[in-house]
N, C-alpha and C positions, 0 to 999 in steps of 0.2 A: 504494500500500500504506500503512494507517494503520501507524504504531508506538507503541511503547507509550513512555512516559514511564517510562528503565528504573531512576530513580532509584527507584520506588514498587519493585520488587522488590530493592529491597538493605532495606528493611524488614523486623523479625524476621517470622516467620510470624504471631504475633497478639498483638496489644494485651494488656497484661500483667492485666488484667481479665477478658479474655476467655479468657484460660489457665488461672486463679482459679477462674472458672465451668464451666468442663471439670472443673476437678479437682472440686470441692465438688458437680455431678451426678453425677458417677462412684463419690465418698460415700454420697449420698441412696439411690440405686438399688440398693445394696449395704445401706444400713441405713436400710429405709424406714421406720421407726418410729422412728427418733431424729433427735427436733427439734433443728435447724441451728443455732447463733446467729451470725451475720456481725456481726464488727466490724472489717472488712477494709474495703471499699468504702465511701466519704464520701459516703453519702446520706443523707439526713434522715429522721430518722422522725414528727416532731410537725407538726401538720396547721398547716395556714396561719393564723395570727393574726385576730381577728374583723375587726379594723379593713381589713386586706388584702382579707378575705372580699366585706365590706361593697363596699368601692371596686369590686371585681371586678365586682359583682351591678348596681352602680349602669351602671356603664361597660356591659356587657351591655345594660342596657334602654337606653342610649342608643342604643345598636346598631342597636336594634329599629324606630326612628322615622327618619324622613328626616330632619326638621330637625336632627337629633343626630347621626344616620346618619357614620361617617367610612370615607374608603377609605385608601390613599395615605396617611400620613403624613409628615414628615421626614425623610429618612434621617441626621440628628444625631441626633435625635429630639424631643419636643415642649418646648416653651419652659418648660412646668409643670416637668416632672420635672429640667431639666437646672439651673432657678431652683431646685429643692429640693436639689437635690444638693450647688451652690454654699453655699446656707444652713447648710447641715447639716451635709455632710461637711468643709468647706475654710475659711469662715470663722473660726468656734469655734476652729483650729486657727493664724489669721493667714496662711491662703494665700487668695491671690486670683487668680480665675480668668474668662477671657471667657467665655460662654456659649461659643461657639464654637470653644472646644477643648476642650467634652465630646461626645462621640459616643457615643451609649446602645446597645448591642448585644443579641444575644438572648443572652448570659451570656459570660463572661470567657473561655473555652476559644475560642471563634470567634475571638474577637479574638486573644489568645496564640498561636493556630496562624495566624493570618494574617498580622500584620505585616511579620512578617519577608520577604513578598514584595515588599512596594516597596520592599527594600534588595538591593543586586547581589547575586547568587548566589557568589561569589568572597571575600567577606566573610568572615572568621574567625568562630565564636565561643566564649564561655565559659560555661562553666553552673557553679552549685555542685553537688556530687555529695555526696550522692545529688539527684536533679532531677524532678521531675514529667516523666513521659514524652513529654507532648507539645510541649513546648521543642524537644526534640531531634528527634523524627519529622520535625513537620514541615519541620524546617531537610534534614532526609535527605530530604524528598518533592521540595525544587529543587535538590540536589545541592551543598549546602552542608557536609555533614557528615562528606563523605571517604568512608574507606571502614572498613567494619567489621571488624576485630581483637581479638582477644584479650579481650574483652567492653567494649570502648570504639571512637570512633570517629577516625579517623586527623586532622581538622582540626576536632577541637574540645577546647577547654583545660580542662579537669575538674579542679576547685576543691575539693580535699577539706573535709567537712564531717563529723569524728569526735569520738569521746569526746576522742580525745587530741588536739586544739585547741579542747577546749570547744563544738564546733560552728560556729566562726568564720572564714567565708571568708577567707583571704590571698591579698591582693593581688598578681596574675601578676607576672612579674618581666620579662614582653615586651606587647608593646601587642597589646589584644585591641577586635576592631573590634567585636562585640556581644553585651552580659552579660545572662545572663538572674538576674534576682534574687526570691525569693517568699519573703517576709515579713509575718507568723510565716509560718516554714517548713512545706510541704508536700512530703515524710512528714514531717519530723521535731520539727517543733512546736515549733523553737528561732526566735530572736528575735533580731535586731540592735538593738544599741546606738545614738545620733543619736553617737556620738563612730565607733561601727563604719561604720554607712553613710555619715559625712563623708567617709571616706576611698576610698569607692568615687565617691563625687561625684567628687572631687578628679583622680582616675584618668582620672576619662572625659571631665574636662575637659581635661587635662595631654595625653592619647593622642589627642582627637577621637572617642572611644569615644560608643555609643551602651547606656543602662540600658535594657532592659525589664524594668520592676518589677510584677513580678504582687501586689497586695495583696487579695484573695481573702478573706483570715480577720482581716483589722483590726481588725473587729467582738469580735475574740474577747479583745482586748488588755485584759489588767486592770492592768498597771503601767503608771500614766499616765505616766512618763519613757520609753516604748518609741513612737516615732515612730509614726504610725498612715499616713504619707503621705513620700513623698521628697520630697517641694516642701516637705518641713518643714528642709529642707539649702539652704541658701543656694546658687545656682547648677545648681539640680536642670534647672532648667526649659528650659535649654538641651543638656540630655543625656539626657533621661531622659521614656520613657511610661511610664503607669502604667494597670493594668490593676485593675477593681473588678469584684464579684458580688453579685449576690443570693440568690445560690442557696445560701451556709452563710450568710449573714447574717438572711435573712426567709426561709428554706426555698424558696427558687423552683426549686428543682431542675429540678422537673417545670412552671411558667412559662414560662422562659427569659429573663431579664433580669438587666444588668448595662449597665457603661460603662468607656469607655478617655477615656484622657487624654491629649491631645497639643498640647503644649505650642505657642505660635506662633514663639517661640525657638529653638526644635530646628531643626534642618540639618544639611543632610549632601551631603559632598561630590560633585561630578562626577567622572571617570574622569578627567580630565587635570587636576584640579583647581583648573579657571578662575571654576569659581563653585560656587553652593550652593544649596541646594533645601529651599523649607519642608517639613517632611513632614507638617503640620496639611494645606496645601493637597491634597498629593500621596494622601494618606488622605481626606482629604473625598473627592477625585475616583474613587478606588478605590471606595469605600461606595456613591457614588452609583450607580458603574455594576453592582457585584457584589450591591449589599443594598438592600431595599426597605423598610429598618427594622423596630423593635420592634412588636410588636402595640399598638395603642390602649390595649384591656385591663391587655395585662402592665406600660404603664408606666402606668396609673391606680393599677394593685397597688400598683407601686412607689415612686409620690408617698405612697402613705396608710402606709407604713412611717417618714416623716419629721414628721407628725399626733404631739400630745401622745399621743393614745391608744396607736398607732400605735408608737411609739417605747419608750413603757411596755411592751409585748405581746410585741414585738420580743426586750428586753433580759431579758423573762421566760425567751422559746424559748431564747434565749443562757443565762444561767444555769443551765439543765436541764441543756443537753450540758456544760458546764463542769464543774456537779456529776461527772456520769460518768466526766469525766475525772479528778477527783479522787479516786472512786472507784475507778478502775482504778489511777490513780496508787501510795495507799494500801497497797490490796489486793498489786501486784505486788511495790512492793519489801520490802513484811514478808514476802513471798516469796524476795527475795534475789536478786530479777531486778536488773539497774542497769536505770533509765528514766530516760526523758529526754522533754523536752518536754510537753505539758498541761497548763500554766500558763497563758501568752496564746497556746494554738492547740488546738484540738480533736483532734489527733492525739497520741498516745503513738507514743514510739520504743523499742522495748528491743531488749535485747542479748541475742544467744542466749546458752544453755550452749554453755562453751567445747567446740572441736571440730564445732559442728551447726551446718552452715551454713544460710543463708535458707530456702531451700526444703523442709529434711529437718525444719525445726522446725516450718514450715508444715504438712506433713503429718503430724507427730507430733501438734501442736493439733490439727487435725483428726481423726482416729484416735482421738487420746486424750480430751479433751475434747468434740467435734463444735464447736470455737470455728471460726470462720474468720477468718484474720488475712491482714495482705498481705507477701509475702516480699520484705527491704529489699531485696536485688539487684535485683531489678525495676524499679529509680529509680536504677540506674547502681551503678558497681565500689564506691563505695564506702559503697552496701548492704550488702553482705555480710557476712552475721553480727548484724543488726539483723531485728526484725519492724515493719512499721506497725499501730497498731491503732488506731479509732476511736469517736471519744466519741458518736456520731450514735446511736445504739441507743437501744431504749426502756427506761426504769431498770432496769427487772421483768430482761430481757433482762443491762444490765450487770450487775448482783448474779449472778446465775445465772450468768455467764460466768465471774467471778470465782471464783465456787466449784465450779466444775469446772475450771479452773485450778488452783485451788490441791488438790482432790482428786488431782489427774491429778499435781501436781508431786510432792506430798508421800507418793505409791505407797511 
């Protein structure tokens, strides 16, 4: 008799996305003449940069020829893009790194939900809360996460992240064996200080703790004193991966490319703790045998993002959503909302009207406005009472959103 893996049924019934899209058809179909605007879900709307375009087209007709022709590539992935990445991303920055502990992935979510399998199942961990969902799922899909109560999870240590600590994780007061950290913050679009995340270094050194640092939205950072990378912390490299995308940075959404970092310093103990284990090694061998690499194409894309042109075109796409954000920013609080966040991150956070909790503001935007926004609860307990909304829209779109916001507030 097979059995099921009964860790995947203690998962809520749907992906908090996909609950989002149930509600907002259920909208449509009831008011099918009024146009939707989503600023809930972090997709991109502006088309892929020429310079990206170009590479694409080229890498394509290579395709097309034998001599050019490629199957099989790396499962790191190719020497070109992981050399641009060191250039561009890490030098500039005074971090140095082997080729051979970058591993280019089809975008940062794979890698996020997969690591945490070559660490024991019995492992504790922490997340800040509120927390991108998929930190958490997957640590529940190997039986990591306890069990579900009272809208939290029985063995995991949830980090509050509110108004009323400025948004700044504090440090557990017991040793936690693996931290999940995403900076700028997603939903909430707040930012750690190199004085704030020294001291989460310092933690996972002191504990043996392990950082998974998701940096996702770096790209979006406009105060250059906000760390763009954890190896910008002295002693990072021995406790901490680090996870990158393309997918808000160059719009890959619909690509699929990004890269993880893993350092050759990191280890991590055996069960009787007689020795230690590179985890660069222990992941290259997982890649090899689970992943057959990034497309040829997607990382041609993603070398010609690091191109003077390239980099120009890049910083443009950025500046747009940033704009929006400032727009929304603007617009809401002369509205009297508190916000937070969309500054160095594409996301706005606000706070409901007191009394209305995530979901009932949810579908009041919705009803009242046709905006769709994402209800904070949905990224852990200490959502509640927050909405996420996103700077990804096309301008025409934020403006409009805003003033149906602000019609629908000021009833």
């Amino acid at each position: 008799m097979a059995l099921i893996n009964e860790h995947f049924l203690k998962l809520p019934g749907n992906y908090l996305f996909a609950d989002i899209a149930k509600k907002v058809n259920a909208y449509k179909v009831s008011h099918p003449k009024q146009k939707v605007i989503s600023l809930g879900i972090g997709d991109v709307t502006q088309p892929l940069c020429p310079a990206v375009i170009e590479a694409m087209h080229k890498a394509t007709d290579e395709m097309a020829k034998k001599a050019s022709f490629r199957g099989y590539g790396p499962e790191r992935g190719y020497d070109f893009l992981r050399e641009a990445i060191i250039k561009n991303d890490f030098l500039p920055r005074g971090i140095h790194l082997d080729m051979n502990e970058i591993f280019v992935n089809d975008g940062a979510k794979s890698d996020t939900g997969n690591f945490q399998e070559i660490l024991r199942w019995d492992n504790n961990i922490g997340v800040t809360d509120p927390v991108y969902p998929v930190y958490i799922d997957s640590n529940v899909m190997i039986g990591r996460a306890g069990v579900f109560e009272n809208g939290a999870w029985s063995n995991v240590t949830y980090i509050p992240c509110t108004a009323d600590n400025n948004f700044i994780p504090q440090i557990p007061d017991h040793r936690v064996d693996m931290i999940y950290l995403c900076y700028p913050n997603n939903p909430t679009g707040t930012v750690l200080t190199k004085e704030e995340l020294r001291k989460w270094v310092n933690y996972a050194i002191h504990n043996d703790s392990i950082i998974l640092y998701d940096a996702a939205y770096q790209a979006y950072i406009r105060d250059e004193s906000i760390p763009h990378s954890i190896y910008e912390i002295r002693g990072a490299r021995k406790v901490a991966v680090e996870f990158h995308s393309y997918s808000k940075t160059a719009g890959f959404t619909g690509i699929r490319c990004g890269y993880t970092i893993v350092p050759k310093e990191l280890t991590a103990s055996t069960l009787d703790g007689t020795g230690r284990a590179s985890l660069n090694q222990i992941w290259d061998r997982r890649q090899c045998t689970k992943f057959n690499g990034t497309s040829y194409i997607s990382q041609r894309a993603a070398e010609a993002i690091y191109t003077p042109e390239g980099r120009k075109q890049v910083k443009e796409i950025i500046n747009y959503y940033m704009e929006n954000a400032d727009i929304m920013r603007d617009s809401l609080t002369r509205l009297g909302y508190k916000v937070f966040g969309g500054i160095n991150a594409p996301y706005i956070w606000v706070k409901t009207p007191e009394g209305i909790d995530s979901w009932k503001f949810f579908e009041q935007l919705l009803y009242g406005a046709s905006v769709v926004c994402t209800p904070g609860v949905g990224f852990g307990p200490s959502g509640e009472g927050y909405i996420r909304l996103t700077a990804f829209g096309d301008r025409e779109d934020c403006r409009e959103a805003m003033k149906r916001i602000a019609e629908w507030t000021l009833k």
